[in-house]
N, C-alpha and C positions, 0 to 999 in steps of 0.2 A: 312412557318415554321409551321410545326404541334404542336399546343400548348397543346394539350391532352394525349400527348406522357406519359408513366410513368415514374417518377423520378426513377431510381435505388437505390435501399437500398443501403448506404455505410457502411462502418463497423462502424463508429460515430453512425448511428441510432440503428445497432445491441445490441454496447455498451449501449445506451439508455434505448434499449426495458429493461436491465440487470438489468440494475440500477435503473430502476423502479419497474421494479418487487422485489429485495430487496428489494425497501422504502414501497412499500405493505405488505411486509411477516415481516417488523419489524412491521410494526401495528397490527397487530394479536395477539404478546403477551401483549400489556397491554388491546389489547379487550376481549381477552380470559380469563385473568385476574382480569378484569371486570366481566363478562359474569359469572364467575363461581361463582359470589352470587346469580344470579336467576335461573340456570340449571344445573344438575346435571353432572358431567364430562364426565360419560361414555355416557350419550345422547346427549350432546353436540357435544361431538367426532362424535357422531355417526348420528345425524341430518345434523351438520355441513358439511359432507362430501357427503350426499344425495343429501342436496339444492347446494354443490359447481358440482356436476357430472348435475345438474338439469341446472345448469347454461353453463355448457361448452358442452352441448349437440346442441342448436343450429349453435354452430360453426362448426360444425366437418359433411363433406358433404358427405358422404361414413356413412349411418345408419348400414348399413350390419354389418359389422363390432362387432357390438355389440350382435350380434344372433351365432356365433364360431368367436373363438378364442384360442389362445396356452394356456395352462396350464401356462405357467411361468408367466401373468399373474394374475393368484391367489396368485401367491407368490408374485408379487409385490402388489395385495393390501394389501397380510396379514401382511407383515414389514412395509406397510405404514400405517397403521391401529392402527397395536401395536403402531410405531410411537408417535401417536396421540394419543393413549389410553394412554400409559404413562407421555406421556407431560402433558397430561390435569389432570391426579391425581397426577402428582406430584405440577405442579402449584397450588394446594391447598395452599402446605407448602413452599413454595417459591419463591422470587419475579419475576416478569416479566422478569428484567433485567438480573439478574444472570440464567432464564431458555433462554434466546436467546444466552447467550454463552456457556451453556448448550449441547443446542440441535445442534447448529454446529462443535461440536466435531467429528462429524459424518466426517468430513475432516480427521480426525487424526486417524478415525479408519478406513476411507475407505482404507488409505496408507499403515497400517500395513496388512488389511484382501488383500488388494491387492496382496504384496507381499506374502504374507502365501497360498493362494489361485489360482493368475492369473498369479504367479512368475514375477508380474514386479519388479524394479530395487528397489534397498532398498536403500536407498545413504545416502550423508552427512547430507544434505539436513534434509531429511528426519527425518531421525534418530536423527537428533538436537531439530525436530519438536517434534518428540513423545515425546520426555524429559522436554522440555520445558511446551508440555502439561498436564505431572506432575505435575510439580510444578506449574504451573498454575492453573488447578485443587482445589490442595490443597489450597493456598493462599485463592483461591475465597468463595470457602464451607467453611474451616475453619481458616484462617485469623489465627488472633496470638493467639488463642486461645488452650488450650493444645489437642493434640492429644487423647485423651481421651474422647473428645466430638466425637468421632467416635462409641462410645457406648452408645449412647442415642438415644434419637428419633429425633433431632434437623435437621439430616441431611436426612431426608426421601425425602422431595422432591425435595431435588438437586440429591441424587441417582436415584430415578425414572425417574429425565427427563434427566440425564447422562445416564440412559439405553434406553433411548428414541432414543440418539443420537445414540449408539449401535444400535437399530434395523432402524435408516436410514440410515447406512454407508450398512449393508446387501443389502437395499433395492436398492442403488448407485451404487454398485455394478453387480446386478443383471439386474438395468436398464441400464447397458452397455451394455447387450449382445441383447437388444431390439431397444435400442433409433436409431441405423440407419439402420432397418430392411427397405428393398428395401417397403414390403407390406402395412406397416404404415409411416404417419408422425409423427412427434412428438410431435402433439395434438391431432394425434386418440392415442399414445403411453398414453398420460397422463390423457385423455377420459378413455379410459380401468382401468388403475390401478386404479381410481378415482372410478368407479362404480364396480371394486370388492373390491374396499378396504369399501366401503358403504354397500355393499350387506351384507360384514364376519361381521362388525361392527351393523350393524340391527339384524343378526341374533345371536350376541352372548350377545348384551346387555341386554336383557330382562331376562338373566339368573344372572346379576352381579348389576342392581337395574330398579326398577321400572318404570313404564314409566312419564315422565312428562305431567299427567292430566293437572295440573293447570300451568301452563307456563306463567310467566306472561308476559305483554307487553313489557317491558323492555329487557324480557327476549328472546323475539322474536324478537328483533328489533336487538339485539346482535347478535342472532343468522344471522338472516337474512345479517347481515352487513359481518358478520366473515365470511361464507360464500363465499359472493361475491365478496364484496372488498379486504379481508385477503388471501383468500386462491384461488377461482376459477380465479380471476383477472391476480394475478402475477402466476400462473401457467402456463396460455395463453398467458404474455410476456416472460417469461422463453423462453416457448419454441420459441418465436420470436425471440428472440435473441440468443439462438442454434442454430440458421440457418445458422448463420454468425461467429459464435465466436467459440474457440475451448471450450471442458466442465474445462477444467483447469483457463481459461479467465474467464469465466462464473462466475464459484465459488468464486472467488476471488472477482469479481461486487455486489455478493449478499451477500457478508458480509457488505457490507454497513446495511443490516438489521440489526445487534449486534447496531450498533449508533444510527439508530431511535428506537428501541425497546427500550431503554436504558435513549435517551432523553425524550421519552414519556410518557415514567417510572414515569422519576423522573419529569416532568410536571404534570402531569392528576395523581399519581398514590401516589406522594408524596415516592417513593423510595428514598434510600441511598444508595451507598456504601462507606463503610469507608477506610484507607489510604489503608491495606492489601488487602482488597475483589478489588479493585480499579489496584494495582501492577497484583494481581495474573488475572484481565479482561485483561490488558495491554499482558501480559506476556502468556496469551493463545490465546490473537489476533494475535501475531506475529507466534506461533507454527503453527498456521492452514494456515496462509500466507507458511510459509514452508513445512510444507506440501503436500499442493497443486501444489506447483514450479513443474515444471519436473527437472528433474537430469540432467546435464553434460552430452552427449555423451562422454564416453572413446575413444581419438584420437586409431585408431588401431594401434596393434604393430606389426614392421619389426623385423623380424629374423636377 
């Protein structure tokens, strides 16, 4: 019996690869939250995604690749870029925990731009989702608080990194029409958008603040971590676990990141949320859970 034989991946280890790459991509936000008393956001963003393309480069066996390639492309780094550009100035003004279910809203708008755009199915489902991610929304930003705090400055950085989530659901979308190209896999897929979403990010930051001369040690060690562990890590199990899993499965595995972002919040970061902010986390975890469902096939109808 040949004992060097390869084990086959089963769909348990796909699910694995899934769910770890969530419990990676919840640590990011209280590193990044962290991180953002020693560096500046927009360089953050912008180093951050250099050292993670620097990292996922020796995996990726096809260099060619990186010398031509499609346009589309640019446009996935540039939605994933703003992405990050907005996450990172909005985390300024708001917590770790409330920007990780933030930035997965991108589930809820990937469902409406889909239908708006790819004409898929708009269903019960669905449509219960987007609603629910109203009022979940609101609950969270403004809790019982009067509606009138909508015109102050209170709510800047849940808006920004809710547009964050907006410019990932584009970016979701756009890497549909890539993720199962016959000419890439889906870590030279995520190689690519990683080293042009760093390229637009290097050349546009230097116009929006200064570079971090004095960076301090701490400051590097965040980065360095965010980087590797937060962001180039779980991109490289992601896409292990694409291989095996449908992207509807997928998504659904990596919201496990809202629970560690959220636990490690309120451990290392001393977070709260209170009973409202806490209903309206509840009540948008469940919308993006529906969301994500596919719809009911309609039995066909006989004449």
């Amino acid at each position: 019996m040949a004992l060097n034989r390869k084990t086959p991946e089963t769909r348990g280890t796909f699910v694995f690869y899934s769910l770890l790459a969530g419990v990676f991509w919840g640590t990011s936000f209280p590193i990044v939250k962290w991180g953002l008393d020693f560096i500046s956001p927009v360089w953050f963003s912008a180093l951050r995604l250099a050292l993670a393309f620097i990292c996922l480069l020796p995996l990726v066996s096809q260099k060619h690749i990186f010398l031509h390639f499609p346009f589309r492309y640019w446009l996935l780094g540039f939605f994933n870029a703003l992405g990050f550009l907005l996450q990172f100035l909005g985390m300024q003004f708001t917590s770790a925990s409330k920007a990780s279910f933030y930035v997965n809203t991108n589930l809820i708008f990937v469902a409406v731009f889909s239908f708006l755009f790819l004409h898929e199915r708009f269903g019960g489902r669905k449509i219960a989702g987007v609603i629910l991610a109203v009022a979940g929304i609101y609950l969270l930003s403004i809790g019982l608080n009067s509606p009138a705090v909508l015109f102050t400055g209170k709510l800047k950085g849940d808006l920004l990194v809710l547009s964050a989530g907006v410019s990932w659901s584009i970016f979701v979308i756009l890497n549909k029409t890539v993720l199962h190209s016959p000419k890439y896999s889906v870590l030279d897929t995520v190689s690519l958008f990683m080293l042009t979403s760093a390229v637009l990010m290097i050349l546009v930051a230097p116009f929006l603040e200064p570079f971090p001369v004095h960076l301090s040690g701490k400051g590097l060690v965040v980065l360095l971590v965010s980087s590797s562990l937060a962001l180039a890590l779980p991109f490289y199990l992601w896409s292990l676990g694409l291989k095996g899993l449908t992207a509807t499965v997928s998504s659904l595995l990596i919201l496990v990141e809202i629970v560690v972002a959220t636990l490690l919040s309120i451990v290392f970061l001393n977070e709260r949320l209170d009973g409202a902010e806490m209903l309206g986390a509840a009540v948008l975890l469940v919308s993006m859970v529906l969301a994500s469902l596919p719809e009911k096939e309609r039995p066909p109808s006989h004449a």
